[in-house]
Backbone as XML, in Angstrom:
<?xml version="1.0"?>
<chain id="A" units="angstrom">
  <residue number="1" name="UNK">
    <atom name="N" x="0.833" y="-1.170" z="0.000"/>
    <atom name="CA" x="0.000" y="0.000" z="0.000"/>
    <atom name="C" x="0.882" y="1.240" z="0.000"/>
  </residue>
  <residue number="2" name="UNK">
    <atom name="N" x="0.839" y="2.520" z="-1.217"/>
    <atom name="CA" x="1.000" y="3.208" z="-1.123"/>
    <atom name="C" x="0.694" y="4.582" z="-0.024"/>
  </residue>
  <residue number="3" name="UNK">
    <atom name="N" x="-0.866" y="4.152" z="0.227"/>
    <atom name="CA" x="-1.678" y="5.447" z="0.729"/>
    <atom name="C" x="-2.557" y="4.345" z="1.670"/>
  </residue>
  <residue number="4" name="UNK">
    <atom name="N" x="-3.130" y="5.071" z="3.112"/>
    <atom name="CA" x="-4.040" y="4.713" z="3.616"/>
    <atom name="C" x="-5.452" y="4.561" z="3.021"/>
  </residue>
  <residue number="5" name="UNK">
    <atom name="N" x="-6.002" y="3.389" z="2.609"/>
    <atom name="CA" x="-7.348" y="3.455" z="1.742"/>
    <atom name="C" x="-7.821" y="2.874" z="2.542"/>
  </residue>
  <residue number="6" name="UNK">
    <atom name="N" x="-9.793" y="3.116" z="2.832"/>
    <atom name="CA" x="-10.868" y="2.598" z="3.126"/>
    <atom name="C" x="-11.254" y="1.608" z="2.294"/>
  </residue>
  <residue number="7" name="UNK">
    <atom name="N" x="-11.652" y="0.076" z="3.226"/>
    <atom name="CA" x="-12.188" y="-0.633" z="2.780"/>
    <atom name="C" x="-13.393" y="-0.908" z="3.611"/>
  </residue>
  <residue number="8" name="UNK">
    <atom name="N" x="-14.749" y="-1.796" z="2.584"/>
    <atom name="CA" x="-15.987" y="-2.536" z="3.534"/>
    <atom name="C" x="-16.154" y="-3.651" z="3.810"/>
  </residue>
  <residue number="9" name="UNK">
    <atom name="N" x="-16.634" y="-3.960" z="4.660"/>
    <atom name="CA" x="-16.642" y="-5.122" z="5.145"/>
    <atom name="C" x="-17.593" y="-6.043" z="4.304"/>
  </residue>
  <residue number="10" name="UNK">
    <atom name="N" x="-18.750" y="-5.503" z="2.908"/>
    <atom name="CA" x="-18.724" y="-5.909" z="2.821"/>
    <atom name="C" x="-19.315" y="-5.423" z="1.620"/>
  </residue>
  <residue number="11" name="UNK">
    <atom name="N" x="-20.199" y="-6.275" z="0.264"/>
    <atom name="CA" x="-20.431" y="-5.227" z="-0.451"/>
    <atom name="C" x="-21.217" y="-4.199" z="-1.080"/>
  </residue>
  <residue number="12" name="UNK">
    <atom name="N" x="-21.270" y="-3.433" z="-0.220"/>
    <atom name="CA" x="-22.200" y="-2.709" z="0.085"/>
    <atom name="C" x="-21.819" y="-1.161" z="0.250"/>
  </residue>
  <residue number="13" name="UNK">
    <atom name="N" x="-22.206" y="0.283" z="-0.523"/>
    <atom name="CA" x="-22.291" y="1.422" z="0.007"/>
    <atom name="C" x="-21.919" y="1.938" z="1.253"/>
  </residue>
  <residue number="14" name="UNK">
    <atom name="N" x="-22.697" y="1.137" z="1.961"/>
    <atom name="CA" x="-23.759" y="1.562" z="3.128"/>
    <atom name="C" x="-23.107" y="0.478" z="4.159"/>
  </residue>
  <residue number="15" name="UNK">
    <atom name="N" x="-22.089" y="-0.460" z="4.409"/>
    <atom name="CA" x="-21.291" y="-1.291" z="4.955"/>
    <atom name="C" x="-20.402" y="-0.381" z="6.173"/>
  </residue>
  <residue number="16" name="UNK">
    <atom name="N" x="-20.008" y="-1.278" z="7.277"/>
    <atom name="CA" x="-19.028" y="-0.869" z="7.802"/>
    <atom name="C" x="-18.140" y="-0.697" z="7.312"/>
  </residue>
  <residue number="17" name="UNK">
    <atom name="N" x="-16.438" y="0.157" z="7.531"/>
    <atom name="CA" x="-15.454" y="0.234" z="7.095"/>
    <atom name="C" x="-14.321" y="0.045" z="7.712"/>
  </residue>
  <residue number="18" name="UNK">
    <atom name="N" x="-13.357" y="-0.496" z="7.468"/>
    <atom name="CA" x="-12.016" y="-0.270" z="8.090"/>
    <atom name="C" x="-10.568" y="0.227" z="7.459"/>
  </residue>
  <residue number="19" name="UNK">
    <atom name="N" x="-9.725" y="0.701" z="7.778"/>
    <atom name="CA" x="-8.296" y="1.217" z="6.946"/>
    <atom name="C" x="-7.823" y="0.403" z="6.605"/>
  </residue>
  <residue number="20" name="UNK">
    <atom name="N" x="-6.828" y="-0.097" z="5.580"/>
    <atom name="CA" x="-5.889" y="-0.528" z="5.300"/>
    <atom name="C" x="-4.691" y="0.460" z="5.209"/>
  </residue>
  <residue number="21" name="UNK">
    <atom name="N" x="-3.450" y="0.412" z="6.443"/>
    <atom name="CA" x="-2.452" y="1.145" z="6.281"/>
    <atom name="C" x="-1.573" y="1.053" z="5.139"/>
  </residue>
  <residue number="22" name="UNK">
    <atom name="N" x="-0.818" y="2.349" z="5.142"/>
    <atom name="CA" x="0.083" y="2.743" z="3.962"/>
    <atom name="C" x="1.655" y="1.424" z="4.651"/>
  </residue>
  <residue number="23" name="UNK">
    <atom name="N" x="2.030" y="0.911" z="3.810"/>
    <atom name="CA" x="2.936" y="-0.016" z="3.690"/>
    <atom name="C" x="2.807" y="-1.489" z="3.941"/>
  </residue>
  <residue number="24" name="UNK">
    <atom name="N" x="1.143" y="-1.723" z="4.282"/>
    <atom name="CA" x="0.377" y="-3.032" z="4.129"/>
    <atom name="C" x="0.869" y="-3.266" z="2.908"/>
  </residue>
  <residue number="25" name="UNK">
    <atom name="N" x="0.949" y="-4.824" z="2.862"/>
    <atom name="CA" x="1.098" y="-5.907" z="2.089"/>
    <atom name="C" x="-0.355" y="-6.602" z="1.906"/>
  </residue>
  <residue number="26" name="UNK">
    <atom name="N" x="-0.955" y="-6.526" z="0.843"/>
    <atom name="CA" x="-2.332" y="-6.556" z="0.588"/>
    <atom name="C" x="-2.072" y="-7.637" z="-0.686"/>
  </residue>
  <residue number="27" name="UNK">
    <atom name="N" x="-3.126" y="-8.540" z="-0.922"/>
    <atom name="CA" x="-3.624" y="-9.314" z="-2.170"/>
    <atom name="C" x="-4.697" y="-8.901" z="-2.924"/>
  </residue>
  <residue number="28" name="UNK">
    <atom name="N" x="-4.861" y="-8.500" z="-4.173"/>
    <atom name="CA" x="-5.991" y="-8.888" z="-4.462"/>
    <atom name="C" x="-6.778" y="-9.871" z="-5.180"/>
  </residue>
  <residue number="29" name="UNK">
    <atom name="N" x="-7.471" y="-10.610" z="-4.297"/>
    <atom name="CA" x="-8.332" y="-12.112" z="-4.434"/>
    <atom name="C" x="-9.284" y="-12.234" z="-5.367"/>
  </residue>
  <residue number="30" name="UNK">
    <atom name="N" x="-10.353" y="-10.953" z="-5.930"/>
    <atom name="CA" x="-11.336" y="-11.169" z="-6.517"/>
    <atom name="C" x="-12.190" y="-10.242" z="-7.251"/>
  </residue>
  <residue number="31" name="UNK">
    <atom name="N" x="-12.837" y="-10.124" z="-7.561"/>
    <atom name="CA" x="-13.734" y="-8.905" z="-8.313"/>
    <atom name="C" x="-14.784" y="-9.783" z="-8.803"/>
  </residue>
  <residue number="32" name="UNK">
    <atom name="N" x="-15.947" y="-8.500" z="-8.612"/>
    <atom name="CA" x="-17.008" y="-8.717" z="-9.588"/>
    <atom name="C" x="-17.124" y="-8.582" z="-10.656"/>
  </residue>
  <residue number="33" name="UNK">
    <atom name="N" x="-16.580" y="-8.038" z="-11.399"/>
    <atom name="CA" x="-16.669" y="-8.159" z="-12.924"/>
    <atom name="C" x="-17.398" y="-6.529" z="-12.835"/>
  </residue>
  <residue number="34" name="UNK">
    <atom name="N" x="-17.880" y="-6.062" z="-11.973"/>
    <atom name="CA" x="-18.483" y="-4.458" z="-12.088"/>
    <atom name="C" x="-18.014" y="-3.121" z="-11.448"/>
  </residue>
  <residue number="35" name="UNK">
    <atom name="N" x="-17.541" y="-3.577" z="-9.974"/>
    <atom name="CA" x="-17.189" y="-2.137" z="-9.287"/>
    <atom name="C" x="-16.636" y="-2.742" z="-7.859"/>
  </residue>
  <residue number="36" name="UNK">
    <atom name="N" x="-16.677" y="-4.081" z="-7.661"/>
    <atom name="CA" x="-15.971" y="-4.371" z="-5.867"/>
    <atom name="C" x="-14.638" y="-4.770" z="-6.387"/>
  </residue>
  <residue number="37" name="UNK">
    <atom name="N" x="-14.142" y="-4.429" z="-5.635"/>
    <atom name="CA" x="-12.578" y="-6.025" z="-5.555"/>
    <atom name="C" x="-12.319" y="-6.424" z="-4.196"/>
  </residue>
  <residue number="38" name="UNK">
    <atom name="N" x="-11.910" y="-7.067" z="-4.139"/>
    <atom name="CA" x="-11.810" y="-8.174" z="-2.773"/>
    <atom name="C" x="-10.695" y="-8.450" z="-2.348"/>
  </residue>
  <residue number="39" name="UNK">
    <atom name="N" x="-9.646" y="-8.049" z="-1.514"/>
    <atom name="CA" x="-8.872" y="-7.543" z="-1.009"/>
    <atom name="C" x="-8.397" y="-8.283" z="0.727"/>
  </residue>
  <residue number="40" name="UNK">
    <atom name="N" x="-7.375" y="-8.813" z="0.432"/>
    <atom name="CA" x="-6.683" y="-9.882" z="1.718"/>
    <atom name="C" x="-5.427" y="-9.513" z="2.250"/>
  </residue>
  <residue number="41" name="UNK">
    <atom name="N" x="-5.506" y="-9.073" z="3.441"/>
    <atom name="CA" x="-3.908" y="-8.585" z="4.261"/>
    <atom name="C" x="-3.244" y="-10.084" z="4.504"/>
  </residue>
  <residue number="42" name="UNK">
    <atom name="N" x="-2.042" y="-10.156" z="4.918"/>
    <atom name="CA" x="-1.117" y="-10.474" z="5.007"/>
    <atom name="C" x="-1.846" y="-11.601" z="5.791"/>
  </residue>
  <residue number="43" name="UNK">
    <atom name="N" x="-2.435" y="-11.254" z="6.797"/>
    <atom name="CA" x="-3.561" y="-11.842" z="8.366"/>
    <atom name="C" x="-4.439" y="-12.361" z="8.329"/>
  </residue>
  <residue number="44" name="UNK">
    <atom name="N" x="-5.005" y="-12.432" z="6.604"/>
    <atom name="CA" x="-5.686" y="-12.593" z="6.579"/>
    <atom name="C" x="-7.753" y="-11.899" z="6.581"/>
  </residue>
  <residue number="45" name="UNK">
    <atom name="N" x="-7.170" y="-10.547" z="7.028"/>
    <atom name="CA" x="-8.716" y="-9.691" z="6.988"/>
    <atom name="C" x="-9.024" y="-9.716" z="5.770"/>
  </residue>
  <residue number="46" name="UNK">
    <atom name="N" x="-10.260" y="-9.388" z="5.611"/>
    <atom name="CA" x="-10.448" y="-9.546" z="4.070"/>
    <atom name="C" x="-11.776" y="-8.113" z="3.996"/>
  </residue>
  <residue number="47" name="UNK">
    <atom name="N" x="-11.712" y="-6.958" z="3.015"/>
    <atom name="CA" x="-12.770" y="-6.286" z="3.002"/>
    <atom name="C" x="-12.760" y="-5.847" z="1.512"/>
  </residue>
  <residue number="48" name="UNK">
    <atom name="N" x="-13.790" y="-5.097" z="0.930"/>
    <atom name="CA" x="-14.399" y="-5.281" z="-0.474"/>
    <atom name="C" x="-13.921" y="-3.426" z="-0.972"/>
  </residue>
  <residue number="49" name="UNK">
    <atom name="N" x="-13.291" y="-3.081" z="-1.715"/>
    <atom name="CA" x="-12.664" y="-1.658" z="-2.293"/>
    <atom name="C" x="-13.970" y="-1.638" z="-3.474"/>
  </residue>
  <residue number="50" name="UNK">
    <atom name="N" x="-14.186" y="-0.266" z="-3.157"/>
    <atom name="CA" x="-15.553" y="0.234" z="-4.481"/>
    <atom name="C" x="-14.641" y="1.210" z="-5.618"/>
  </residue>
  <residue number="51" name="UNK">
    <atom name="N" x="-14.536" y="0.139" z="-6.790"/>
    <atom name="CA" x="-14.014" y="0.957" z="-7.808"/>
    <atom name="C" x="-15.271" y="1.378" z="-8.830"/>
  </residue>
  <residue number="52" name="UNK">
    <atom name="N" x="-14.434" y="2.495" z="-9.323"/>
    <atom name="CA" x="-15.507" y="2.986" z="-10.520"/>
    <atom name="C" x="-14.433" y="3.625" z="-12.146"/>
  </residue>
  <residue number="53" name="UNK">
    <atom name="N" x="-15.119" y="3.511" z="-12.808"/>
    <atom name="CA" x="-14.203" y="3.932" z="-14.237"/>
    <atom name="C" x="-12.984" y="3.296" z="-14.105"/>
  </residue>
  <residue number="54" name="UNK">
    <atom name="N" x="-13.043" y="2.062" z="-14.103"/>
    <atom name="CA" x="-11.234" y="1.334" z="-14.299"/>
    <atom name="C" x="-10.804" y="1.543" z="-13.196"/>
  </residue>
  <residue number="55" name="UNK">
    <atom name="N" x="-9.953" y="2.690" z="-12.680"/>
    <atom name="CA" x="-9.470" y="3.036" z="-11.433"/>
    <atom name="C" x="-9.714" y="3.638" z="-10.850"/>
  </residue>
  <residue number="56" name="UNK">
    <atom name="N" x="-10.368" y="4.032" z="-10.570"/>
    <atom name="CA" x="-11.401" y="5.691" z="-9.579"/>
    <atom name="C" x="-11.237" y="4.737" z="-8.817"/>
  </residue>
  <residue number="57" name="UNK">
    <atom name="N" x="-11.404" y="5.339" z="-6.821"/>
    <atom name="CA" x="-11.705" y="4.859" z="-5.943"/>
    <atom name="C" x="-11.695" y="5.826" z="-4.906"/>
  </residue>
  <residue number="58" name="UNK">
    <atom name="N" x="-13.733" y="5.922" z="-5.642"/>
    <atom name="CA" x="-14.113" y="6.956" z="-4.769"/>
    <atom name="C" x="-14.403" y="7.421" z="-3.527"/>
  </residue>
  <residue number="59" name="UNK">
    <atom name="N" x="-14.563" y="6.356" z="-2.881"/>
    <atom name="CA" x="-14.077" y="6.359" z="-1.053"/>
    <atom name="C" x="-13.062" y="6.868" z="-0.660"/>
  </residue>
  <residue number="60" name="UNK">
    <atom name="N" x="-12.135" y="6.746" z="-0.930"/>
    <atom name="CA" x="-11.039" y="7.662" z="-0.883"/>
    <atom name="C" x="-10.454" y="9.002" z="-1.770"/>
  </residue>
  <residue number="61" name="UNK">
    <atom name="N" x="-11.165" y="9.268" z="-2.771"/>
    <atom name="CA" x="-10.480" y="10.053" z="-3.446"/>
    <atom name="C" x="-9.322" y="10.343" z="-4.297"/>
  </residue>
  <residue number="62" name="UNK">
    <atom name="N" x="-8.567" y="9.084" z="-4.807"/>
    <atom name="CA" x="-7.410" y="8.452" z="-5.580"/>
    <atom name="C" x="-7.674" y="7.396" z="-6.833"/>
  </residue>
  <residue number="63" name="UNK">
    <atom name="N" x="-6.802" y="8.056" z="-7.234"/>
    <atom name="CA" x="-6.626" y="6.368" z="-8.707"/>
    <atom name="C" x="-6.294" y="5.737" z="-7.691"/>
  </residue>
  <residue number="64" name="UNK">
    <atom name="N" x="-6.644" y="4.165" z="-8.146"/>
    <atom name="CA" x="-5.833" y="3.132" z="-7.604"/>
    <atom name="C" x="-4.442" y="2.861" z="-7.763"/>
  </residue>
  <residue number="65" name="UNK">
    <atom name="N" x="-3.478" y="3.637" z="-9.216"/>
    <atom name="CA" x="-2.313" y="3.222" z="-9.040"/>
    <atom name="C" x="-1.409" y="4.835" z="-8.065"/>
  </residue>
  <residue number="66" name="UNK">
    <atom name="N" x="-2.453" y="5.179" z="-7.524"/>
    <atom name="CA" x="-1.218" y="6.075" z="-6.538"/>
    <atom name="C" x="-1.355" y="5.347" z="-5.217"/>
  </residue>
  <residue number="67" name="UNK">
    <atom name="N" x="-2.569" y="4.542" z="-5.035"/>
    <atom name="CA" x="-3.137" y="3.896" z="-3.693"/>
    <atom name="C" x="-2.321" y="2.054" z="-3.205"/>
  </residue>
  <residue number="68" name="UNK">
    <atom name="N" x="-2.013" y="1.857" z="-5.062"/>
    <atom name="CA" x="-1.471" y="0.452" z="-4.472"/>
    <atom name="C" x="-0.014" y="0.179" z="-5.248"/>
  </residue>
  <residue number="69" name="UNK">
    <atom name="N" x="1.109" y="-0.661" z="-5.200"/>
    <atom name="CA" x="2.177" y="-0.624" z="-5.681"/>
    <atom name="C" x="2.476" y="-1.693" z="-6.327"/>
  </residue>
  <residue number="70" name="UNK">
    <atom name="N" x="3.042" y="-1.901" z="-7.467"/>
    <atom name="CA" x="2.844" y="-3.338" z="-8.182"/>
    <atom name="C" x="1.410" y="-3.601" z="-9.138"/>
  </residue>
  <residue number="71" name="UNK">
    <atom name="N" x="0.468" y="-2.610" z="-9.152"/>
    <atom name="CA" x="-0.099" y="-2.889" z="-10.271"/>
    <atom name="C" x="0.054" y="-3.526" z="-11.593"/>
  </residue>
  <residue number="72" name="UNK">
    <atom name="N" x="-1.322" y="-4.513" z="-12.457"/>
    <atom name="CA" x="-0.399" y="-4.628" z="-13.371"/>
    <atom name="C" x="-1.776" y="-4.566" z="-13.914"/>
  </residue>
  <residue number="73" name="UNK">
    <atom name="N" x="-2.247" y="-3.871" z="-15.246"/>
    <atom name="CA" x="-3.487" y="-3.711" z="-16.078"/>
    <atom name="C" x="-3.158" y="-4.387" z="-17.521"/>
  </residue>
  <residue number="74" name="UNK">
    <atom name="N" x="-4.312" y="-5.972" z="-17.595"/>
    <atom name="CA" x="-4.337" y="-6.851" z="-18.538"/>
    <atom name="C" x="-5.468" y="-6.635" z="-19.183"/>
  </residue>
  <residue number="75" name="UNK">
    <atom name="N" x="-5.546" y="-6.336" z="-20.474"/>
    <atom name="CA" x="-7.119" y="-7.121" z="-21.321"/>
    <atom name="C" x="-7.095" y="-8.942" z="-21.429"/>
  </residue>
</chain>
């Protein structure tokens, strides 16, 4: 993790939230095919990131590639 980003617990708007700190070691496990991705610390927590337009992530206010490190964008 580049930046401290908000994640939900679950997927949902309207969900609880928790941080993921800046220099977390994060996975990402999954997506819907529309706007969640699914997201696993090191520990194991697991909470759901709301993307929009490719990389928007408007809960926080950032692209995703200033928010995470090691990106890699495939068709």
């Amino acid at each position: 993790m580049k930046k401290d980003i908000k994640l939900h617990t679950t997927r949902s708007e309207k969900s609880d939230c928790f941080i993921l700190k800046e220099g977390q070691i994060i996975n990402i496990i999954g997506c819907d095919g529309k706007k969640w991705c699914l997201i696993e610390t090191l520990s194991g927590k697991k909470g759901w990131l709301l993307v929009k337009d490719f990389s928007y992530l408007p809960d926080n206010n950032i692209d995703a590639r200033d928010a995470f490190e090691g990106l890699c964008y495939a068709d």
